[in-house]
C-alpha positions as CSV (number, residue, x, y, z in Angstrom):
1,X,-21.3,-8.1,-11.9
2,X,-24.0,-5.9,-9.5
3,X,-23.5,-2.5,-9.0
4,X,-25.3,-0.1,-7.0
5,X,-26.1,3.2,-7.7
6,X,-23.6,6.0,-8.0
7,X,-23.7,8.8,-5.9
8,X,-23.9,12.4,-6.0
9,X,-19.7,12.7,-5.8
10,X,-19.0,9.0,-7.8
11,X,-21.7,10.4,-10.6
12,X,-19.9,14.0,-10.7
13,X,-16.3,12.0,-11.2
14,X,-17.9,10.2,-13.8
15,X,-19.4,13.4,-15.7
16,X,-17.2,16.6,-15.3
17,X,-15.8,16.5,-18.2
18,X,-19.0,16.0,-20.4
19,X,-20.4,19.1,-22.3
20,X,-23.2,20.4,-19.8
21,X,-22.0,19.4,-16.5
22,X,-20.7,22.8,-15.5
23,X,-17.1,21.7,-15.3
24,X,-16.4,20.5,-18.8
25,X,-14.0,23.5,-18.6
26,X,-11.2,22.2,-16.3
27,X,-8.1,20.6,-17.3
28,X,-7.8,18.5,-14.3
29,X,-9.7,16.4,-11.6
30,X,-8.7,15.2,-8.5
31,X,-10.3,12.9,-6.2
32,X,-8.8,11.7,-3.1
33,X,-10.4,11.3,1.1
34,X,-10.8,8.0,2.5
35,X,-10.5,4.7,1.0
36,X,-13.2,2.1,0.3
37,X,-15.1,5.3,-0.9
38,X,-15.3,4.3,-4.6
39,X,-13.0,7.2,-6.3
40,X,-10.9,4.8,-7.8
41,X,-13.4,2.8,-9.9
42,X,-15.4,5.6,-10.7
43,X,-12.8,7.9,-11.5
44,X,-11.1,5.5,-14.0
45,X,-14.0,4.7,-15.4
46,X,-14.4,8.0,-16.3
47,X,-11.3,8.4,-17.9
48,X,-12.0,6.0,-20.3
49,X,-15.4,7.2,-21.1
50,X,-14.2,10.6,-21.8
51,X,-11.0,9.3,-23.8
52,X,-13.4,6.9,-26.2
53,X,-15.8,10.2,-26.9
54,X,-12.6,12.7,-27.3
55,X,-10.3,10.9,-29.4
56,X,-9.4,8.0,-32.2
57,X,-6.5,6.4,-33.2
58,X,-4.4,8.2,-29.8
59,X,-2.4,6.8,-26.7
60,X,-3.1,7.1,-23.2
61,X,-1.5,6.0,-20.2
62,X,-2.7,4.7,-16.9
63,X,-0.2,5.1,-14.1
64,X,0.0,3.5,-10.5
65,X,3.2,2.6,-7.9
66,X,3.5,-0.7,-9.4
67,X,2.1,-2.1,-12.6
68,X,0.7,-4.8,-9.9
69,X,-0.8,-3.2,-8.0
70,X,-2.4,-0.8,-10.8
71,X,-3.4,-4.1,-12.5
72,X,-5.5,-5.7,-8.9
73,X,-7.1,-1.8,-8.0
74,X,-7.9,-0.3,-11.5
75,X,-7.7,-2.6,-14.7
76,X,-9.2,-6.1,-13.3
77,X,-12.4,-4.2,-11.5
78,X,-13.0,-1.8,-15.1
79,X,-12.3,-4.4,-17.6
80,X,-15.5,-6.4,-17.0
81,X,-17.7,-3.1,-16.3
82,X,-16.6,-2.0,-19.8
83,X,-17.1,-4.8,-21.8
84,X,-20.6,-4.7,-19.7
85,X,-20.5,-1.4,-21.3
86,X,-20.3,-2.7,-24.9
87,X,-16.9,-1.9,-24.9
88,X,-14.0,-4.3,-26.6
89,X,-10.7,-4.7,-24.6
90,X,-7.9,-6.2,-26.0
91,X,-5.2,-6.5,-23.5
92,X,-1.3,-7.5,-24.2
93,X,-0.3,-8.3,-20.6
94,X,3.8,-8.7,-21.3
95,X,3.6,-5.2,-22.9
96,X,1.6,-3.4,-20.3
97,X,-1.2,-1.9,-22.6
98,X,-4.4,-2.5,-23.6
99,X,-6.6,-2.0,-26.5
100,X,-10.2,-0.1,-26.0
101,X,-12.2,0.3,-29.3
102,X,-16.3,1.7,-29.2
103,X,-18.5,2.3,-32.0
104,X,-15.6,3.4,-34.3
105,X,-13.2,4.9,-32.1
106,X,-10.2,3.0,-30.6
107,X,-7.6,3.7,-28.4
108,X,-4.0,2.2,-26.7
109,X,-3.7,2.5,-23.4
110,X,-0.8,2.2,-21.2
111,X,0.0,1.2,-18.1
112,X,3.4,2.4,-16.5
113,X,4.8,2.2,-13.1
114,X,5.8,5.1,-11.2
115,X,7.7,3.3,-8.1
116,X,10.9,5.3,-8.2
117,X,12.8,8.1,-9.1
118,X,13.8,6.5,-12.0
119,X,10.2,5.2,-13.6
120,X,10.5,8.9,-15.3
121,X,12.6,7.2,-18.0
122,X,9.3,4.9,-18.6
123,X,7.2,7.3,-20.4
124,X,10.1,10.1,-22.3
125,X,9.4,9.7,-25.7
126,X,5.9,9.2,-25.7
127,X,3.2,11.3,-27.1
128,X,-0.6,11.0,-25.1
129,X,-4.0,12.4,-25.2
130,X,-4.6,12.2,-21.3
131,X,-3.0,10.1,-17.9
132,X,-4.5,8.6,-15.2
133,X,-3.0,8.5,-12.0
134,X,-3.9,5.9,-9.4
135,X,-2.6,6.6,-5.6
136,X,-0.6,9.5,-7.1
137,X,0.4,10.5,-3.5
138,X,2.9,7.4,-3.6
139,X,4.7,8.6,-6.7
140,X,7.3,10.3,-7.0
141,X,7.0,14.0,-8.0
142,X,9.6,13.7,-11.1
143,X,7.3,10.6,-12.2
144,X,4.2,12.6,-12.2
145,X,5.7,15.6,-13.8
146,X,7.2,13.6,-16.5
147,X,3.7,11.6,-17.3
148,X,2.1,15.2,-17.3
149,X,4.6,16.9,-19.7
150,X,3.6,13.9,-22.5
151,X,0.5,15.1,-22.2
152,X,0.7,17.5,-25.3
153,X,-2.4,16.3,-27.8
154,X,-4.8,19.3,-27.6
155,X,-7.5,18.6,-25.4
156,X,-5.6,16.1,-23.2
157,X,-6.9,16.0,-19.5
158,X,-5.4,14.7,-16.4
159,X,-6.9,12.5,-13.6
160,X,-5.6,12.0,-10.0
161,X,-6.7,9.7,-7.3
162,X,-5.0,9.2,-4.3
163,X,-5.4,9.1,-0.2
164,X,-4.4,11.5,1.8
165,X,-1.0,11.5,2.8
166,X,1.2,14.5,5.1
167,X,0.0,17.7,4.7
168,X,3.6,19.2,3.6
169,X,3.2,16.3,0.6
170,X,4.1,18.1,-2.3
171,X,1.2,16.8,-4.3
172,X,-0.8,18.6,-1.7
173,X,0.8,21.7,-2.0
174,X,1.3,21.9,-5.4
175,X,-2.0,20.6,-7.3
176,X,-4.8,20.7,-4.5
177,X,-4.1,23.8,-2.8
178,X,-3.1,25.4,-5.9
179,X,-6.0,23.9,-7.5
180,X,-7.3,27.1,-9.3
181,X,-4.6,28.3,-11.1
182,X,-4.2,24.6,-12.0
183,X,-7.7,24.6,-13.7
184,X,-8.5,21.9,-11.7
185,X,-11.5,20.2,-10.5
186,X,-11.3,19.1,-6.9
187,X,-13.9,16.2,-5.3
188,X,-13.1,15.1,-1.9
189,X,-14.7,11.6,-1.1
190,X,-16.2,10.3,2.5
191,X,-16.8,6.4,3.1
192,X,-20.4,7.6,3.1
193,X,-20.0,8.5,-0.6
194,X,-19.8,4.8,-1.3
195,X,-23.2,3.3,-1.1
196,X,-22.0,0.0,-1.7
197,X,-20.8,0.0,2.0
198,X,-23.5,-1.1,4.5
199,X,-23.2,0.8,8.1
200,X,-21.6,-2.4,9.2
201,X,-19.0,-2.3,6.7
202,X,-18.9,1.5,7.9
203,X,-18.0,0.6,11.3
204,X,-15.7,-2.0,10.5
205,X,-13.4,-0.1,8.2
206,X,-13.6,2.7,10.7
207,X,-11.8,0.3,13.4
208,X,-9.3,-0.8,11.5
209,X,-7.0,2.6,11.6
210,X,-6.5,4.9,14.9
211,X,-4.7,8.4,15.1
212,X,-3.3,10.1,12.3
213,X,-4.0,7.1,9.8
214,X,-8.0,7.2,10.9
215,X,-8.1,10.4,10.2
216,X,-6.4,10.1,6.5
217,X,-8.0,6.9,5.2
218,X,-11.5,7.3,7.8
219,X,-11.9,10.9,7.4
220,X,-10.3,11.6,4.5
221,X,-8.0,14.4,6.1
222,X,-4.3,15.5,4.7
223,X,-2.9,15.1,8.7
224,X,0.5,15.3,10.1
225,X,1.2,12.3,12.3
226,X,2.4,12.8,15.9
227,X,2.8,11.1,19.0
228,X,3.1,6.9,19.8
229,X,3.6,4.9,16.1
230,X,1.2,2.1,17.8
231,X,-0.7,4.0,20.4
232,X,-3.1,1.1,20.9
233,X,-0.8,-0.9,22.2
234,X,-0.6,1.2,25.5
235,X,-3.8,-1.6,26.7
236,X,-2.2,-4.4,28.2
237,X,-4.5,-7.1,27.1
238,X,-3.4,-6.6,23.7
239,X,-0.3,-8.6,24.9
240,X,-1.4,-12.2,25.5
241,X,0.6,-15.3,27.3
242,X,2.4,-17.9,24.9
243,X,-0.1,-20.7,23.1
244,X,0.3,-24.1,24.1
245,X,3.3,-25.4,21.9
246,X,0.7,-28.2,20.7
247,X,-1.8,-26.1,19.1
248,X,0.8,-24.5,17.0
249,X,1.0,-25.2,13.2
250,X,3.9,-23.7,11.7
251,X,7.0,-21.3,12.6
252,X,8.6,-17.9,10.9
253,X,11.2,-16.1,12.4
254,X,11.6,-12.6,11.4
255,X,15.1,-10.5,12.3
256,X,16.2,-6.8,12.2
257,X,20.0,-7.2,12.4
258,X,22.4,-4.9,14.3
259,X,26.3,-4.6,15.0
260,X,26.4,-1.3,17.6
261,X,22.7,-1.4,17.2
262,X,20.1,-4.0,18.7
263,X,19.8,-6.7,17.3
264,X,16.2,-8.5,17.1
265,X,15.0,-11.9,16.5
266,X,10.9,-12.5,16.9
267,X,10.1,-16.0,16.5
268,X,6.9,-16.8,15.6
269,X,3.9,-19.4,16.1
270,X,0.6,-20.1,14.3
271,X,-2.2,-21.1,15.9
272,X,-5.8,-20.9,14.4
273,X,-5.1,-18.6,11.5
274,X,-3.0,-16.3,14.1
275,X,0.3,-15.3,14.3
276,X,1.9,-15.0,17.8
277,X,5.8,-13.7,18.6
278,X,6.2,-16.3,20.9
279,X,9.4,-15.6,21.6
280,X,12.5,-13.4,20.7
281,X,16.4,-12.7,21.0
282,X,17.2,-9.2,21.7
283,X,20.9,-8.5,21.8
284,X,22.0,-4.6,22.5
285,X,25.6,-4.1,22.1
286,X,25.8,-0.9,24.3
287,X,24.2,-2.8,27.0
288,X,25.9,-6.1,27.1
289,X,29.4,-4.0,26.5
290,X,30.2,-5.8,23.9
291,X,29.2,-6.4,20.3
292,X,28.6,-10.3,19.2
293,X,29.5,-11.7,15.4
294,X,27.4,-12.9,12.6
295,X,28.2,-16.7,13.5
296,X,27.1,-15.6,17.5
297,X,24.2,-13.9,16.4
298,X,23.5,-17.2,14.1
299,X,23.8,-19.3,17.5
300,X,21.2,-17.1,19.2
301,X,19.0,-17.7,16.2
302,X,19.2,-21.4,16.7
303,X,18.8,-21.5,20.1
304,X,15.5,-19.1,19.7
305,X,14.5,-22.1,17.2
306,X,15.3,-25.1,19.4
307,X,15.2,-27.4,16.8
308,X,11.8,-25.9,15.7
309,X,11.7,-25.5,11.4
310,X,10.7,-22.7,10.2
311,X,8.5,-21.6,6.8
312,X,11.7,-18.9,6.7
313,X,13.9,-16.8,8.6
314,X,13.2,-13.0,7.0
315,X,15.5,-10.8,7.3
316,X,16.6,-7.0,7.1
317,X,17.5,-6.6,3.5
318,X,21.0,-4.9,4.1
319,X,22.4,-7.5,6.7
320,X,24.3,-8.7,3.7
321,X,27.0,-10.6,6.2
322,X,24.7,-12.4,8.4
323,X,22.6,-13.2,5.4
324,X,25.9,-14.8,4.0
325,X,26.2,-16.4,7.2
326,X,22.7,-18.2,7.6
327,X,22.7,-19.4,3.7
328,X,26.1,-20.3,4.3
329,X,25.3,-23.4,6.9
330,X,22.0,-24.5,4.4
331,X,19.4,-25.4,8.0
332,X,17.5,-22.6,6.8
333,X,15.5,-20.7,3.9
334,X,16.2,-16.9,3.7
335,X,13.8,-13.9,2.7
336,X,15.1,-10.2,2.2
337,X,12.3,-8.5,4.1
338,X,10.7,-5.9,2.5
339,X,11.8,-2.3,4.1
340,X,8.9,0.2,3.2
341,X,8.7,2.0,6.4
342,X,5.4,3.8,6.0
343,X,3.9,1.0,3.8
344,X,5.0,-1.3,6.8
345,X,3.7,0.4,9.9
346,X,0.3,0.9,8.1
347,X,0.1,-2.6,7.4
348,X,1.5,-3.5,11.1
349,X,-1.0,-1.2,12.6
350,X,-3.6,-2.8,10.9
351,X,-2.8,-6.2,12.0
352,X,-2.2,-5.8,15.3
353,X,-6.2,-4.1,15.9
354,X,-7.4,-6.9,13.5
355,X,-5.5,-9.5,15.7
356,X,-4.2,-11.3,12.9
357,X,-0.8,-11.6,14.9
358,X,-0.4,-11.1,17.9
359,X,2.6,-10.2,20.9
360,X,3.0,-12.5,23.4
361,X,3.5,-11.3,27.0
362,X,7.2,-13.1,27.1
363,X,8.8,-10.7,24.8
364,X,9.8,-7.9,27.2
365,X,12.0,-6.0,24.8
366,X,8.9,-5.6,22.4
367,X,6.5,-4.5,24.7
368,X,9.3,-2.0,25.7
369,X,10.0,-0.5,22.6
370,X,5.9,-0.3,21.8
371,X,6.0,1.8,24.4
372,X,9.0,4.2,23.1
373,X,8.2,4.0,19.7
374,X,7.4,7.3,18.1
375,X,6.8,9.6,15.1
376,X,9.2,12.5,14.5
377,X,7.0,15.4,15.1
378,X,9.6,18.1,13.5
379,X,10.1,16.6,10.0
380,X,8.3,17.7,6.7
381,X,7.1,14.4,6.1
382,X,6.6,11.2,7.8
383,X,9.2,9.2,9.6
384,X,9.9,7.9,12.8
385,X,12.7,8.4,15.2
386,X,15.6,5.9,14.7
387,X,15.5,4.7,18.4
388,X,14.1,1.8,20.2
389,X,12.5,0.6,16.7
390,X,14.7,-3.1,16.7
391,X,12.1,-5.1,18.0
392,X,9.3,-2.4,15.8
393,X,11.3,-3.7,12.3
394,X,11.5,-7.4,13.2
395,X,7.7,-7.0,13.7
396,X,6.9,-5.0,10.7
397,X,9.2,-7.1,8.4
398,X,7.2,-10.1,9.4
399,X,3.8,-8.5,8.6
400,X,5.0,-7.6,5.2
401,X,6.0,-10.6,4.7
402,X,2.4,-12.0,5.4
403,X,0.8,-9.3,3.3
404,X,3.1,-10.2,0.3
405,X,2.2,-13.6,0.3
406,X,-1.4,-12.9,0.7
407,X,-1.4,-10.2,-2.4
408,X,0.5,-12.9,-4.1
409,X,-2.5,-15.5,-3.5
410,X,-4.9,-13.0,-4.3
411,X,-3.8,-12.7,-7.6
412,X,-3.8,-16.3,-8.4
413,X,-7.9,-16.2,-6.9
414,X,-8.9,-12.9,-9.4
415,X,-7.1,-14.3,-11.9
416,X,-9.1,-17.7,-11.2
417,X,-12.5,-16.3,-10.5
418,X,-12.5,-14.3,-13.8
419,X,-12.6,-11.0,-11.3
420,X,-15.8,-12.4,-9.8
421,X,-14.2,-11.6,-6.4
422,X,-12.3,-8.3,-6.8
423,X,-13.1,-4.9,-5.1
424,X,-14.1,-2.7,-7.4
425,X,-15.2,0.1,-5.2
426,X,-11.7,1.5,-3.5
């Protein structure tokens, strides 16, 4: 693997906690700003430097949102940089943990999962030397504070990474602004603190975010989000007319289901690697004057087909009924979508500047709500308002889907490739 050199913050994550650097006396470091800035590798590559000099025979743990996704960002990219290193890893893949031994010292690390409320349960009980937290922003607070309270070897340290998230986050409040009395080391990463990123790579991961999530993930920035969810989408060329029916290559349909509410069907078209909503059934219950049942609503989703198949119909995970009602006749598969709001829209944003799918100019009710769509400017965190958003879920469900089956692929490639092809600077 080819590396370039470190720089000044990547080499200071690295080194803090060596004897000599002039910050060997924190308890704590924490390194977040924008992403594709390196913190991540760097950061746990430090941690298991510092862990192999400190300690013998000890546990650590390294913990992420899911143990997948703490597998793809941290353990495949460090695993060949160690053994590079002269390091040994032994890892035990169905037990989450991984062996580490250098010179004579060896250590077990961990890896938990800190999705939920609940992951707290994963680490009572054990004892550990230090904890490495990957995107600690997306965890939740009684996760973290559990993880840190098993941290009672003498000496252990603790490492954070994360991108910015709301300002009123409480990881902001309570460990970077209360830093000091934290005894903690704070590094704040740019893009330009990566030099593995060429100015063209610059530019390009720069146009991939606007608003509030350019200036977290771009600029690094803890900023509240305000204003239109998709403000982009105010240009009317990004809404396009419908492909020729020929050039199309395969169908999804994606639905956000409603009784009083809307309900919103998006049928979909693929044309050259594209995804287009062709097409959609929008059916408001206030507006018609009357509400429609599950078996109706299953009529409008054939006729939005027309004898078209589809790779799936996804669907809002808690319409349970119409669910029910779509397995029930057999013409078609069935995916619960996946209903992380925040998650989605980020991934939705992205998609629709990258013009990997698209919105056709035929779906008025979309176009509509792009317009109406917004954040809610007085909460403590971020959400949107629960209005005109029917047509915003169907959307974001579909993208979801497409980004699940592309992490799922890209698993299957690292995996393949013997991490030839993973990013190791995040």
């Amino acid at each position: 693997m080819e590396y370039k050199p470190f720089s000044e913050k990547q080499l200071m994550s690295l080194f803090w906690w060596a004897e000599g650097s002039g910050y060997e006396s924190h308890d704590a470091v924490i390194c977040d700003g924008a992403v594709r800035s390196g913190k991540t590798f760097t950061l746990s590559l430090s941690f298991v430097m510092w862990a192999m000099m400190h300690f013998s025979g000890m546990s650590l743990g390294f913990c992420g949102k899911t143990i997948g996704a703490l597998r793809r960002n941290v353990i495949v990219p460090l695993i060949p940089c160690l053994k590079e290193l002269g390091f040994e890893v032994s890892e035990n893949i169905s037990a989450n943990r991984m062996m580490i031994r250098f010179m004579n010292h060896e250590n077990l690390f961990y890896l938990f999962s800190g999705k939920d409320e609940g992951s707290a349960a994963l680490v009572q009980g054990i004892t550990l030397s230090g904890v490495f937290f990957d995107e600690v922003a997306l965890m939740p607070r009684s996760f973290v504070e559990q993880a840190l309270a098993r941290c009672s070897v003498q000496g252990s340290r603790f490492f954070f990474n994360c991108n910015p998230e709301h300002p009123s986050h409480w990881f902001y409040r309570e460990w970077i602004k209360n830093r000091r009395n934290k005894n903690a080391l704070y590094i704040h990463f740019s893009m330009k603190d990566n030099p593995s990123l060429s100015p063209s790579m610059l530019r390009r991961y720069a146009s991939m975010y606007s608003g509030a999530f350019y200036r977290r993930f771009v600029e690094g920035e803890w900023a509240c989000v305000s204003g239109a969810v998709y403000p982009f989408m105010d240009d009317s060329s990004m809404f396009v007319p419908v492909p020729c029916e020929e050039d199309i290559e395969g169908y999804c349909v994606s639905c956000d289901y409603g009784t009083v509410n809307p309900s919103s069907f998006g049928l979909w078209g693929k044309k050259d690697g594209v995804w287009y909503r062709i097409a959609e059934y929008y059916y408001d219950a206030r507006r018609e004057g009357r509400s429609r049942t599950d078996e109706e609503h299953y009529k409008g989703l054939c006729e939005l087909l027309s004898g078209r198949e589809p790779e799936t119909v996804i669907v809002d995970p808690s319409a349970a009924s119409f669910i029910e009602v779509i397995e029930r006749h057999g013409e078609y598969r069935v995916t619960r979508a996946d209903n992380n709001v925040l998650d989605g829209i980020r991934k939705t944003a992205q998609a629709l500047l990258n013009r990997e799918v698209v919105i056709c100019n035929s779906c008025d009710d979309a176009i509509r709500e792009f317009s109406l769509y917004r954040w809610d400017e007085n909460s403590s965190r971020d959400s949107v308002i629960k209005r005109d958003d029917h047509a915003m879920d169907d959307i974001r469900y579909f993208v979801s889907y497409l980004n699940t089956a592309d992490d799922s692929l890209g698993c299957i490639l690292v995996d393949r490739n013997q991490y030839r092809d993973s990013e190791y600077l995040r």
